[in-house]
C-alpha positions as a printed Julia matrix, in Angstrom:
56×3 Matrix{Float64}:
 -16.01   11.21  16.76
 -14.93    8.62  13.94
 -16.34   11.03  11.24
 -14.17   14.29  12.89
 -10.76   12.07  12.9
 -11.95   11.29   9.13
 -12.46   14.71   8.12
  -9.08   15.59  10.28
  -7.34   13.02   7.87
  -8.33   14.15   4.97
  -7.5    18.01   5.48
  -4.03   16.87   6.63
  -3.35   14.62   3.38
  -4.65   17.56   1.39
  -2.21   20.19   3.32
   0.85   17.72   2.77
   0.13   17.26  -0.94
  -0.21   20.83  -1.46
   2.65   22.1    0.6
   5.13   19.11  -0.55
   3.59   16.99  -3.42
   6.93   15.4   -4.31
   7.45   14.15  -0.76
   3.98   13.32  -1.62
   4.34   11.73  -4.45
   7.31    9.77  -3.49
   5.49    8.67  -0.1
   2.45    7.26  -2.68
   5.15    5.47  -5.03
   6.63    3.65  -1.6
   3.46    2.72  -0.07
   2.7     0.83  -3.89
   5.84   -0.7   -4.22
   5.59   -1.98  -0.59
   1.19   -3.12  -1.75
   2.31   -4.68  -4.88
   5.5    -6.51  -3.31
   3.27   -8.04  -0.67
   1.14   -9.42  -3.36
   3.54  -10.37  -5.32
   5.12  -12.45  -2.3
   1.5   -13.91  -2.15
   1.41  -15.49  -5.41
   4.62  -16.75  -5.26
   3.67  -18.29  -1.93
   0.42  -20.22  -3.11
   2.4   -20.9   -6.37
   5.06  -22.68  -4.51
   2.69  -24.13  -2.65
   0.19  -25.76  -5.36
   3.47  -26.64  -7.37
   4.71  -28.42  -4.12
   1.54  -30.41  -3.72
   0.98  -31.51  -6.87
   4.51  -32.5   -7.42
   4.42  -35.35  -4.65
């Protein structure tokens, strides 16, 4: 079953790139704004957080 929704995935992501690739495109370019913001916003975290510490 996990293998079939897999495959079902893929054939759907290849459809939409190849009927629409720049709704494609731009869907890619959000999704790795919204990754690299979120680790961004991790690092800034734990920096705020070691520089907090060691600054008491």
């Amino acid at each position: 079953m996990r293998l079939i929704i897999i495959w079902l995935v893929v054939i759907f992501l290849v459809y939409s790139v190849i009927n629409d690739p720049e709704g494609s495109a731009d869907i890619v370019r959000a999704l790795w704004d919204l990754i690299w913001g979120a680790i961004t916003n991790i690092g800034r975290f734990f920096e705020e957080l070691f520089a907090g510490s060691l600054g008491r």
